[in-house]
N, C-alpha and C positions, 0 to 999 in steps of 0.2 A: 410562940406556936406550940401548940400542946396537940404531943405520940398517943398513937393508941400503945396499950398492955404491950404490943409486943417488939413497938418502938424503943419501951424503956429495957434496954440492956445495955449491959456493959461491954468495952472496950472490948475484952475477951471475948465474948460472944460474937460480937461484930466480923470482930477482924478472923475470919473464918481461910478454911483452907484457898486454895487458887482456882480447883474443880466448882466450889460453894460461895457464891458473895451472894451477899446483901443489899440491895440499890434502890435507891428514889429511881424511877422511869420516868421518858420524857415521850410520850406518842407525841408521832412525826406527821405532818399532813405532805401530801404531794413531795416526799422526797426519803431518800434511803441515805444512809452515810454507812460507808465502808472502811474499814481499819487504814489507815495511813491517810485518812482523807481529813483534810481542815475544812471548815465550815461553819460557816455566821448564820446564825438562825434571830429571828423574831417571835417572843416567846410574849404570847397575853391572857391566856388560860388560867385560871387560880390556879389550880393545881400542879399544873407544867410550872409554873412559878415559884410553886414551895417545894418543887421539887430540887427545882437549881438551889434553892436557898437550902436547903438540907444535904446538895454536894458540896457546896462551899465550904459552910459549918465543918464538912469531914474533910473525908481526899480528896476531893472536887471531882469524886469520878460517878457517873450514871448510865444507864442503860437506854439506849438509844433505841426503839421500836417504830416500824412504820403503820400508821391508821389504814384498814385495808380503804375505808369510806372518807374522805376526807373531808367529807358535808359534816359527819358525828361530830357535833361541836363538844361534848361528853361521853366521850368511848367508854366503853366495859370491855371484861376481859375478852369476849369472843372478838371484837373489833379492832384489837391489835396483832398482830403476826404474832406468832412465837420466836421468832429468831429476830435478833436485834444485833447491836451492836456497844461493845462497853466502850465511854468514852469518857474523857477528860473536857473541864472546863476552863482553857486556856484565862479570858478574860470574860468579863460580864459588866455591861453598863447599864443603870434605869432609865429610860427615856421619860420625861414632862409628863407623857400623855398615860404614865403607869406599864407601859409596855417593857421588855427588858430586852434588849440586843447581846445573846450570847457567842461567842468564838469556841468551838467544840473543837476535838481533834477525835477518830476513829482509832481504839485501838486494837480491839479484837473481837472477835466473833463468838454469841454468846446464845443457848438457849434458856428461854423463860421457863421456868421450872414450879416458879407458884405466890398469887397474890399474896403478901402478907397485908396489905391496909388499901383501902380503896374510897376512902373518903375525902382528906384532906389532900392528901399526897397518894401518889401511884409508889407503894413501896413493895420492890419485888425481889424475890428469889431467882435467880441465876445462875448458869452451870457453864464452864468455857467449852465450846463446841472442838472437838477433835475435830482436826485437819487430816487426809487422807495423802500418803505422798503415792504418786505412782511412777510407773516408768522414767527412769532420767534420761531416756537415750529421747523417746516420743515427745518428755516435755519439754528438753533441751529444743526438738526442732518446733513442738509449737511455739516456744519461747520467739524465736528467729521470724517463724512466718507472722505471728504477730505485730512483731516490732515492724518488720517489713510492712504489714498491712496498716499501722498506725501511724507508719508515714505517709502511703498513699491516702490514706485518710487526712491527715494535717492539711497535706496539701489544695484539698478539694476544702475542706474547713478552716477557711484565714481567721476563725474567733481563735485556733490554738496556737501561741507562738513559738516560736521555734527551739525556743532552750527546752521547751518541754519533750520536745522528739529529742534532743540531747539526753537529757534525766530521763524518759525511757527508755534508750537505749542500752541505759549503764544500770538498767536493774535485773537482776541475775536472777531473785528469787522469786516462782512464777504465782505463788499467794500475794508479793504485793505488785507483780505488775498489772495482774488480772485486777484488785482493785485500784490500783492508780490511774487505769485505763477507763475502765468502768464510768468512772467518774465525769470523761470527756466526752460518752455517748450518749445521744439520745432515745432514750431506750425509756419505754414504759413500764408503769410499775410493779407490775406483773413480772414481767423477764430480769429487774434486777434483783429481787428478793431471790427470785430461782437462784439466781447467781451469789446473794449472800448466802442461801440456805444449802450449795452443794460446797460439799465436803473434800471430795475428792480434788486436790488440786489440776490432774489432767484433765476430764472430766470437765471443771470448771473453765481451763483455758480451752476447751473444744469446744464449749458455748458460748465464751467471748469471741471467738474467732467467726465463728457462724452470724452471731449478730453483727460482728466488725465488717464483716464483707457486704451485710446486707444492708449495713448505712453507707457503705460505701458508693453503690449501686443506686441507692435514692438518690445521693449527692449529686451523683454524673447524672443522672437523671434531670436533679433540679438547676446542675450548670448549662447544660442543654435547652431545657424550657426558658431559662433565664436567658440565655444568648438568642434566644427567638423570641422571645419577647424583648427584649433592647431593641433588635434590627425594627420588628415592626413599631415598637415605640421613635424609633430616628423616623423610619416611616411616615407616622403618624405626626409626630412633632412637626414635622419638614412642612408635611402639608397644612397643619393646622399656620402655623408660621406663614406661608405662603400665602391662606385661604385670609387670614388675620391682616396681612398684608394689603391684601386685595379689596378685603372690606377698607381699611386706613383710606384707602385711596378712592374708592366710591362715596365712601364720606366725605372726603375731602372735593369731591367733583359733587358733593349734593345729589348724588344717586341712592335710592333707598334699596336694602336689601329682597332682593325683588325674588331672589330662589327661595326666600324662607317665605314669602308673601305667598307663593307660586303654590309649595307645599302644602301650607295651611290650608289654599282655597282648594285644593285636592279635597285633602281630607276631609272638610267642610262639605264638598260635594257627594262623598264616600258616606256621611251619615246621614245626608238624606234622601242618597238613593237608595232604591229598593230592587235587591240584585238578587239573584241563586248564593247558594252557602256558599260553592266552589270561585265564583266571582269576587267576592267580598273577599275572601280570604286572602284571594290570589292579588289583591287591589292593595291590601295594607301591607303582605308583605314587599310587593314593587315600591311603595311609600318609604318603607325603614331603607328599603337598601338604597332608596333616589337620598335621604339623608346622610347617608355614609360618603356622597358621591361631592367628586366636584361640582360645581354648578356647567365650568366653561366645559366638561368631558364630554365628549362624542357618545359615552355609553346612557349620560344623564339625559341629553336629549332624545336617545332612545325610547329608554323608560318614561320617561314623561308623553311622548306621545301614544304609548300604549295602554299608559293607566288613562288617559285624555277618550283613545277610542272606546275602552271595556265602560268610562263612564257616560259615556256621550250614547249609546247604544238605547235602544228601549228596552226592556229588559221585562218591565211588567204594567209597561202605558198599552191600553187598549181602547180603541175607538168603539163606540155603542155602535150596534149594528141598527140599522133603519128597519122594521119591523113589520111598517106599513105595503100591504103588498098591493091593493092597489094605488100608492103612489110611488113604489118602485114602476112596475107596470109603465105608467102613466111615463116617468122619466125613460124609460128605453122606448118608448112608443115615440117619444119627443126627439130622442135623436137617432134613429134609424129606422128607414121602414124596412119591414118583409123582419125573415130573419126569426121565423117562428120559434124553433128546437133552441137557440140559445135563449134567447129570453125567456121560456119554458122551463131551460134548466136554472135557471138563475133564480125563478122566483121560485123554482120546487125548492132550492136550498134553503131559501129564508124562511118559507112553511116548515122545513124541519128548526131551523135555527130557532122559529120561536117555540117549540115544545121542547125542544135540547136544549139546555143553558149551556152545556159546554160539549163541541164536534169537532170533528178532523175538516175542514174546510175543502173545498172540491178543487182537484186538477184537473182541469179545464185543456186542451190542444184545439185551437182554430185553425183551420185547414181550407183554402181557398185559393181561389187564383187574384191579383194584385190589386187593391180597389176595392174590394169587397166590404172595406168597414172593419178589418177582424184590429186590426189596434186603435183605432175612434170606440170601438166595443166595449175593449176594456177600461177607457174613461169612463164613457155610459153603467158599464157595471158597478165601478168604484163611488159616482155618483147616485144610482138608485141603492146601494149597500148602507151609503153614509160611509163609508171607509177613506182612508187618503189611498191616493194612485202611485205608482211609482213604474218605471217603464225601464227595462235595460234591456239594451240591442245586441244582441249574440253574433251578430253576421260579421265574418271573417274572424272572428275568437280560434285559434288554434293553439292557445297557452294552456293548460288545465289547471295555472295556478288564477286568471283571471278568475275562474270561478272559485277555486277554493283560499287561494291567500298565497303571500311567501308566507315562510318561516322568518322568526326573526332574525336571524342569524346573518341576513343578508341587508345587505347595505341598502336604505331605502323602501324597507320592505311595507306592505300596505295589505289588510284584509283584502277576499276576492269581492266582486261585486255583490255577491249576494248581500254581506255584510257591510257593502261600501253604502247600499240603497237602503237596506233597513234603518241603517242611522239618520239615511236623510231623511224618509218617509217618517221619522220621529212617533213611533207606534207598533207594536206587535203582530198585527195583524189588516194590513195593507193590502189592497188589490195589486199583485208583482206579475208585470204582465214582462214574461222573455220575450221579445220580437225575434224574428228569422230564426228562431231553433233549427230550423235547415238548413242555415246557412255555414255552421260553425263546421272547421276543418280539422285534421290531425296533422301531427309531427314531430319531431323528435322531442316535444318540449312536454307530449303529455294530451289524453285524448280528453277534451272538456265534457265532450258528451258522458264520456265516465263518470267525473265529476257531477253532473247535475243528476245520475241514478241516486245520491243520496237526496238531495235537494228534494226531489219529486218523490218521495216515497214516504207515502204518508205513515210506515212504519217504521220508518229511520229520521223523519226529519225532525224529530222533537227533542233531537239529541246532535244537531248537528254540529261538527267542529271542522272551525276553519285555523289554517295552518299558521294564520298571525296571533289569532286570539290564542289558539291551542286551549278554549273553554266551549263546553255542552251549550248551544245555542238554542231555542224552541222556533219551530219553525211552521209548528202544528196546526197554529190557528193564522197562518198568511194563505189568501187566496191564489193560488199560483196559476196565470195564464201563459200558454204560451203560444205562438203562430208559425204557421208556416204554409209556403206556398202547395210543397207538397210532401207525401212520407218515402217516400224512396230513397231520401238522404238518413233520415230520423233512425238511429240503430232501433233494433226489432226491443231491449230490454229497456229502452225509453220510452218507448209507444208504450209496453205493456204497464207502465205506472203512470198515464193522464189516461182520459176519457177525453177519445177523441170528434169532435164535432165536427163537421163537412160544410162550410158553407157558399154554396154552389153560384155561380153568376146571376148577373139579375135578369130576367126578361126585359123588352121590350118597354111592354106596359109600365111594369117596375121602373125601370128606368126614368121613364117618361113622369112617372108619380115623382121620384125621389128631386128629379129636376126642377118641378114645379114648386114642390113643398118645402126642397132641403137648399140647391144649388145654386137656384138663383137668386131667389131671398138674400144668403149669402153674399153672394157675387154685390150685388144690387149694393147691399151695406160698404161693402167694401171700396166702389169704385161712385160712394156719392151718390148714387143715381136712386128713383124712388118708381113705384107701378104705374104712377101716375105720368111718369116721361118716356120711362120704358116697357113695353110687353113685347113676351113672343108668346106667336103660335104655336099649337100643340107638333101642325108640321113639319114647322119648322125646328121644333127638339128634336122631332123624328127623327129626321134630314140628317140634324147633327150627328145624332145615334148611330145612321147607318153608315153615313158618306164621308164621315170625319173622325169617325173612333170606328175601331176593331178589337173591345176589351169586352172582360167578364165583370168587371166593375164599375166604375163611375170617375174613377181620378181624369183623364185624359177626357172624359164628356165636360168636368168641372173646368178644366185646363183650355177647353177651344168658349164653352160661354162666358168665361173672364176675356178671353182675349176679343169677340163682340162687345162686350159691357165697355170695354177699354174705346171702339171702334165708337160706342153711343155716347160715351163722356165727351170724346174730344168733338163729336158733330154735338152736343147739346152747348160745349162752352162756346163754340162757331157760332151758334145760330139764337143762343137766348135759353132763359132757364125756361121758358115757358114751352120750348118744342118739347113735341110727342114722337114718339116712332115706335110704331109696332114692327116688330121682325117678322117677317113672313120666311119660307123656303126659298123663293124664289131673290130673295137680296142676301143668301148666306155664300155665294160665290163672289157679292163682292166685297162682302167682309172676310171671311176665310180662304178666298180662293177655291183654286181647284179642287173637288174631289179626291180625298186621299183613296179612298175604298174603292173598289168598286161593291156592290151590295148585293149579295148573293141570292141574285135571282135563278131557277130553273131555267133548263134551253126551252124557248120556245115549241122545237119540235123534235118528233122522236125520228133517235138518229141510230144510226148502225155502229156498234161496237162504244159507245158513249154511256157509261153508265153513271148517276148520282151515289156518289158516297157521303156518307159523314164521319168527322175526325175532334177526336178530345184534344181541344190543348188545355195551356196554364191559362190563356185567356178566354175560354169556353168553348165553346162548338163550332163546327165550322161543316161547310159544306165542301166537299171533294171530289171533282167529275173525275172519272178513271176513264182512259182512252186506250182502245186498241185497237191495232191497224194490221191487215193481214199483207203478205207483200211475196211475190214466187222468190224462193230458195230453199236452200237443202236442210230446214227445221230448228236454224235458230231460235230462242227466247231470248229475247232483248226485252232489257228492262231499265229505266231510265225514272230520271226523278228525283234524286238523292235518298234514295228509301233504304233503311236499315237493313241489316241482318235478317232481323225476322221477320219484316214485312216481306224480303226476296225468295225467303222460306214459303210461306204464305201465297207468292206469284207462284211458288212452283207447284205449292199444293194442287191450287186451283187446275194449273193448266193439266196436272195428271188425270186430276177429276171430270175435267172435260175428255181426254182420253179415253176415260176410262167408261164415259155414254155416247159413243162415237154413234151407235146404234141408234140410240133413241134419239142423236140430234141427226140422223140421218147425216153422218158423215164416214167418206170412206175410212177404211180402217188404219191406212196406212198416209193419214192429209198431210202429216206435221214432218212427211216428207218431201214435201214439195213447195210449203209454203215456209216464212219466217215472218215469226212472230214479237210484235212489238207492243210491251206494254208501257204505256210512260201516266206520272198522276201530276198534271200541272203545277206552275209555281216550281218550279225545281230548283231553285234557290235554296227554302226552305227544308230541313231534314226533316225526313219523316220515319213512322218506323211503329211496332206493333201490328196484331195478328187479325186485327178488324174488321181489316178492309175485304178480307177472303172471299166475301160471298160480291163485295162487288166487283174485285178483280173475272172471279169465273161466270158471271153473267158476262160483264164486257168482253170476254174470251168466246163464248158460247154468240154471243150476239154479230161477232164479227166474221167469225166463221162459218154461222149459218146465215147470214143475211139476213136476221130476223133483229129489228128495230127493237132498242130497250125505253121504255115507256118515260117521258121526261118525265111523269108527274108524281113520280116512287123516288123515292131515295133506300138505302138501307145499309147496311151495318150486322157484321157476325164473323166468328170466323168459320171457317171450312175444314175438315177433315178430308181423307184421302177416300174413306167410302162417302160422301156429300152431308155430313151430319154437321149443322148448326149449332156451334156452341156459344154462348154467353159472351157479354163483351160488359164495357162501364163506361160510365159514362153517360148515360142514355138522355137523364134528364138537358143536361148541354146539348145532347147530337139532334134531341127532339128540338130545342129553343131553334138548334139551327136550322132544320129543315121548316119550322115555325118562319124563320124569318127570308126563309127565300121561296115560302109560298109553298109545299110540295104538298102534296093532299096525302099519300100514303109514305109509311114506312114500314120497311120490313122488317121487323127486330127478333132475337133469338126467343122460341118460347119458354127457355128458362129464365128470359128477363120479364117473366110476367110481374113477378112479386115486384121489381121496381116502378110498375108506372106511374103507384100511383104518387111517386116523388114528380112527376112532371105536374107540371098545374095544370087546374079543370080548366081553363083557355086554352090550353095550347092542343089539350085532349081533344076540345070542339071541332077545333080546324082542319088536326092532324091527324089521321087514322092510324093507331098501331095496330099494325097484324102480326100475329107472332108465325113463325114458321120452324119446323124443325129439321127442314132436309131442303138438300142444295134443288132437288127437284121441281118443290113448291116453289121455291126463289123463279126458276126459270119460268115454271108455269104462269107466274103471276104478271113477272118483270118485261118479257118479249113477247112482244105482237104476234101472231101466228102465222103471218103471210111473211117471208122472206123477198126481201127488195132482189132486183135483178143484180149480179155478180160481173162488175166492170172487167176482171179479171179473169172471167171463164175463158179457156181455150190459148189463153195466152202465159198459162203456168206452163214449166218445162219439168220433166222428168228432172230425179237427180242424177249424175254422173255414174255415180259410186253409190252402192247400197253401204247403206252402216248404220251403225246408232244413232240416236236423237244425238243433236251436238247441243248441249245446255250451257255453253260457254256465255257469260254473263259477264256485265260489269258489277263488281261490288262496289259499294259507297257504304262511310264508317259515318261518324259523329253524330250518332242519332240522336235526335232531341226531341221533335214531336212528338206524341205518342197516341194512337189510334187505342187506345184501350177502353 
C-alpha cells in the first residue's frame, strides 16, 4: 500500500500529544458507536478497508465517524459528522467474499480537526473532545432516576437481559452510563450524535432521560396495541377455525360452498347493474363487510337481503312511452265510455311528452262515488301510455312506516310499499295507482298521509328516501294515480300536491250504453253464453238500472246481469244449445225477484205542505220529498228524520223566514202559537245532513201553513238565509240526473249555480228545466199554487194556556253521513 507525502513520517511525528492524534477513519452507515461500547461491524468499502489495515499495521486504534447519508456510497468531508468516536480494533477476520468482519471497542469522544489524505484511505486529524462535569448533587439524582427508568424500560423490552439492569445499576460514573444506556435505545440518528456531540455530562443525562421516558411510553403503547391485537387474533383464529371446520364438514356431506357462490353472484350483479354513485358505493361496502361475516349469523342474512333489495330495484330501466295519440285515444275509448276530462288529460300529457324528452310526470286524484271506473282507469291509462301498471291499496293503512320502510335495525324489517311496488313493476316509471287514499287512518304508529306529502310532490320526490334503503330514490318520472271516494278525508296539504279530477256518476243513458257495449259482452264471455242464445232488451236494462241498483256507477248493474246470465246458462243447458231467450222487463221479477228500489218517480198530484227535494250522496243523486204537517199546540218544531246538526240549523233557518213573511203569506202574526209544527224527510233510517235542502224545507213550511199546494212537477235545492237569499249548493249535476230520472220538468237551483250547468249533459238540459232564482220569494212564487185548499183544522185550533216564548225544543240526531251539499 503506498502513503501520500504526509503519510510518510516517523514514529515521532506520529505518536503526537493525547489533545492531537493522527487516525485512518472508518465512516459509519446507519449506526453511531459510543465509548465503552463493543461492536462488530461489516466493513466492504476499499477504503474503510485500508483503513483497518493501516490500524492494525499501528495501535489498531481509528476514528470512528458517522455518514450523515448512508445511500453516499463515497463520502467527502462535508458527509461525515465531525464528532466521532476513537476506537480500538479488538479482532478482524476476511470473509471469502473479500468483505472484512471487524469487533471495535468505543473509547473516547473525539473532534475531527482536519483531512490529511482522502484518496486511498480516510486519514485524519483529531483532537479529544473535553467533557464538561456539572453539578454532583443533580447528576447524582439523574444518575438514580435513570437507572430507575432503565428498569422500567427492560421490563417492557425482553430483547435486554437482566444482568444487564445489574451492570447498570453498578455504574457510578454518569459519562459511561449515559453511553452504555444509549446503546440499548432506539433512538434515531439524529438524537444520538446530539448525544455523542454534548459535552456537558448533566446536560447529556437530561437528554438521555427525556428520550428514555419517550421510548418508554411508545413501549406501553405498543404492549397495548399488541394485547389488542392478540384478543382480536384468538378472535379471529377461533372463527376462522370454526368457519374451516364447517367447510371440512360440508365437504365432507358434498355440499359446495354456497356463501362464497352467493357473494360472487352479488358482486357479478353489482357490475352490471347500472345504479346512482351513492348506491353502488353503499352496495360494495355491505359486500366487504357480508365477507368478514359468518355465513350461519343473523346479521349476514341481513345484509344479504338488503344488498338483494338495492339490487333488485330499477334504478335506470325505463319503459318507452306510447307516443301514438290517437291509438292511446283509441285504447281508453275501448275500455271506458264517457269519462271526457280524464282521457283529455291523459292524452294532453303525451302531447307534451313527445316535445319534452324529459318531464315531471302528472299527479293525477280520481274522485268519485263507487263503480265509476276510477281503478279499471288506471289500467286503461298504463295501457294506452305503453307503461307497466302497478296498483297499491292504502285503505285501512294507519302505519306511516307501510309507506315509508322500517329502519334496519329492526327485526324483519322490509322497505314501505312505495319501494316494495317499484321493484315489482321492474321499471322507473310505471303507472302507480294508490287506491282508497281516503281511506287511510291515524295513530299512535305515525300518520301515513304524511308520509305520501313527500311521494306526491313533484319537487321532493326525485329524491325520495325510504327508511330501509336509507338511499335518494327517483320518483320523478312514475305516473302517480290516486282514488278516492271522497275529499273530506284527504288532508288539505295532500290535495294541494295532485290535480284533482271529479268523476261524476253515469246517467241513465250512459248506463244503458256501457251495458250494452261493455257488461254484457262480458258477462256473456264469462258464463259461456253467445248473442245468438241470449239478448236483452233496452227495457229491460232500464228496469234493471232503476228497480235493482241504486248506485252512481255500474258494479251492482254488472253484479244483478251476471246473476240473469247465471239464470240463461242453467235454462239453455235444460233445454238444448239451440234455445234462444230474449230478456224482456217483464220476466226480470222472475229472474231477480222483487223490486229492490222503488224508482223515484214524482207524486202524482199537488199536495199541501209535500215538497220535492234533491240530495247528493256517494252514490249520486237522489230525490227527497220533505213533509210538513201543521197540528193545534203551543208552537212546537219537531223535526224527525235522522237529519244532522246542520241540516236542523237549516229547519230552523227556514221556519224563522217564514216568520219573518207572516204578512206576505197572509198569516197571523202570532200562528206559531197555536199551532205545532212537524217537519219530518222520509227514509229516516238513513242519515242525513247539510244545508241544501233550506229552500225545500221553507216551501214545505210556507205551503202547510197557508194551504197553498207545492207543485209536484218542481223539485229544488239551495240553501236559505235568515233574510230568504239563496245560496249555492254542489252537487248539481247528480241532483239534476236525479230529478232527470223521476221525471220532474222544473228545477229550482241557486243563480250562483249558473256557471255549473253546463257540467249537466245536453239530454238531461232538454227534459229538465233549470231556473235559477236568488231569493226565497221567487221560490215561493214559483213553487205553490195560488189558491189555498180548505183548512181541516179551522175553528178547531185552541188558544194557548200561557203566553211565552216559541218552545223550539227539538230532537237532535248525531252520525251524519249523507250529505245534501
Amino acid at each position: 500500500m503506498t502513503l501520500s507525502d504526509n503519510d510518510n513520517r516517523d514514529d515521532k511525528d506520529t505518536d503526537m500529544t493525547d489533545e492531537l492524534t493522527i487516525l485512518p477513519m472508518l465512516p459509519l452507515r446507519d449506526i453511531i458507536i459510543f465509548p465503552h461500547m463493543v461492536v462488530p461491524l461489516f466493513v466492504g468499502r476499499e477504503r474503510s478497508i485500508n483503513a483497518l489495515d493501516e490500524a492494525m499495521n499501528k495501535d489498531k486504534r481509528l476514528f470512528l465517524a458517522a455518514q450523515k447519508d448512508a445511500k453516499i456510497q463515497d463520502p467527502d468531508e462535508k458527509d461525515v459528522y465531525p464528532v466521532g468516536t476513537i476506537g480500538s480494533v479488538i479482532q478482524m477476520l476476511r470473509l471469502p467474499d473479500g468483505t472484512v468482519k471487524v469487533l471495535v471497542e468505543g473509547q473516547k469522544r473525539a473532534v475531527l480537526t482536519d483531512y490529511l489524505s482522502k484518496k486511498e484511505i480516510f486519514l485524519v486529524r483529531v483532537q479529544d473532545m473535553e467533557e464538561v462535569e456539572g453539578d454532583t448533587t443533580e447528576i447524582e439524582a439523574l444518575i438514580r432516576s435513570i437507572q430507575d427508568a432503565f428498569e422500567h424500560f427492560a421490563r417492557l423490552n425482553r430483547k435486554i437481559p437482566q444482568d444487564m439492569i445489574l451492570s447498570i445499576s453498578s455504574i457510578e460514573e454518569p459519562g459511561k452510563l449515559a453511553d452504555t444506556i444509549v446503546g440499548h435505545l432506539n433512538l434515531k440518528l439524529p438524537d444520538k450524535q446530539d448525544l455523542l456531540e454534548t459535552r456537558d455530562k448533566k446536560e447529556r443525562l437530561e437528554k438521555l432521560y427525556s428520550l428514555l421516558k419517550s421510548e418508554i411510553e411508545i413501549l406501553e403503547v405498543e404492549r397495548k396495541i399488541r394485547s389488542r391485537v392478540r384478543k382480536q387474533m384468538e378472535k379471529t383464529q377461533k372463527e376462522y377455525y370454526l368457519n374451516e371446520q364447517m367447510r371440512a364438514i360440508q365437504k365432507e356431506l358434498g355440499e359446495k360452498d354456497e356463501f362464497k357462490n352467493e357473494i360472487d353472484e352479488l358482486e357479478a350483479r353489482l357490475r352490471k347493474k347500472k345504479m346512482t354513485k351513492e348506491a353502488n358505493e353503499r352496495v360494495k361496502k355491505e359486500i366487504k363487510k357480508l365477507r368478514m361475516m359468518s355465513p350461519m349469523s343473523a346479521e349476514a342474512t341481513v345484509v344479504r337481503n338488503y344488498i338483494d333489495w338495492i339490487l333488485s330495484l330499477p334504478w335506470h330501466e325505463y319503459t318507452q312511452d306510447e307516443m301514438d295519440l290517437d291509438k292511446a285515444e283509441q285504447i281508453l275509448n275501448e275500455d271506458h265510455y264517457g269519462l271526457d276530462k280524464v282521457k283529455e288529460r291523459i292524452l294532453e300529457y303525451l302531447a307534451v311528452r313527445s316535445l319534452v324528452e324529459k318531464m315531471k310526470a302528472p299527479i293525477l286524484c280520481f274522485v268519485g262515488p263507487p263503480g265509476v271506473g276510477k281503478t279499471s282507469l288506471g289500467k286503461s291509462i298504463a295501457r294506452s301510455t305503453g307503461r307497466k301498471f302497478v296498483r297499491a291499496s292504502l285503505g285501512g293503512v294507519r302505519d306511516e312506516a307501510e309507506i315509508r320502510g322500517h329502519r334496519r335495525t329492526y327485526i324483519g324489517a322490509l322497505p314501505g310499499k312505495v319501494i316494495q311496488y317499484m321493484k315489482k313493476s321492474g321499471a322507473g316509471n310505471p303507472v302507480f295507482l294508490l287506491d282508497e287514499v281516503d281511506k287511510m287512518s291515524t295513530d299512535f304508529r305515525g300518520d301515513p298521509a304524511a308520509a305520501l306529502l313527500e311521494v306526491l310532490d313533484p319537487e321532493q320526490n326525485h329524491a325520495f328516501n325510504d327508511h330501509y334503503l336509507d338511499l335518494d330514490y327517483d320518483l320523478s318520472r312514475v305516473m302517480f294515480i290516486t282514488t278516492a271516494n271522497t275529499l273530506f278525508n284527504i288532508p288539505r296539504p295532500l290535495q294541494d300536491r295532485m290535480e284533482i279530477i271529479r268523476i261524476e256518476g253515469y246517467i241513465e243513458t250512459e248506463k244503458l250504453h256501457i251495458a250494452k257495449g261493455f257488461l254484457i259482452p262480458k258477462q256473456f264471455e264469462s258464463h259461456g253464453l253467445s248473442a245468438d242464445n241470449v239478448s236483452f232488451t233496452d227495457k229491460a236494462i232500464l228496469t234493471i238500472i232503476r228497480r235493482y241498483t241504486r248506485e252512481a256507477g255500474v258494479r251492482n248493474l254488472e253484479r244483478e246481469i251476471a246473476s240473469v246470465c247465471r239464470k240463461m246458462a242453467r235454462e239453455i243447458v235444460k233445454k238444448g244449445p239451440d234455445t234462444k231467450i230474449r230478456v224482456n222487463g217483464n220476466m226480470l221479477g222472475k229472474y231477480l225477484g222483487v223490486p229492490k228500489y222503488r224508482y223515484g218517480v214524482k207524486e202524482e198530484e199537488n199536495r199541501v205542505g209535500l215538497t220535492n227535494g234533491l240530495a247528493w250522496t256517494e252514490m249520486g243523486g237522489e230525490l227527497l220529498a220533505t213533509e210538513v204537517t201543521v197540528m193545534p199546540g203551543k208552537g212546537k218544531l219537531i223535526i224527525t228524520g235522522k237529519l244532522g246538526d246542520v241540516m236542523q240549523e237549516s229547519v230552523q233557518a227556514a221556519m224563522s223566514y217564514v216568520r219573518s213573511r207572516a204578512d206576505m203569506l197572509n198569516l197571523e202574526k202570532d200562528f206559531y202559537h197555536k199551532v205545532d209544527i212537524h217537519v219530518h224527510i222520509p227514509e229516516g233510517a238513513i242519515p242525513k245532513d247539510g244545508p241544501s235542502a233550506g229552500i225545500t224545507v221553507a216551501t214545505s213550511i210556507a205551503s202547510a201553513l197557508t194551504r197553498r199546494p207545492a207543485r209536484s212537477d218542481i223539485a229544488m235545492t239551495g240553501e236559505i238565509t235568515l233574510r230568504g237569499r239563496v245560496l249555492p249548493i254542489g252537487g248539481l249535476k247528480e241532483k239534476a240526473l236525479a230529478a232527470h230520472r223521476a221525471e220532474i220538468e222544473t228545477v229550482l237551483i241557486p243563480a250562483e249555480n249558473e256557471k255549473d250547468i253546463r257540467e249537466v249533459p245536453a239530454q238531461v238540459q232538454k227534459k229538465v228545466k233549470l231556473v235559477l232564482v236568488e231569493h226565497m220569494d221567487e221560490v215561493l212564487n214559483r213553487a205553490l199554487l195560488p189558491d189555498p185548499l180548505p183548512d181541516p183544522l179551522a175553528g178547531k185550533r185552541e188558544s194557548p194556556k200561557e203566553d211565552g216564548p216559541q218552545d223550539l225544543d227539538k230532537e237532535y240526531v248525531e252520525e251524519p253521513s249523507t250529505t245534501l251539499v
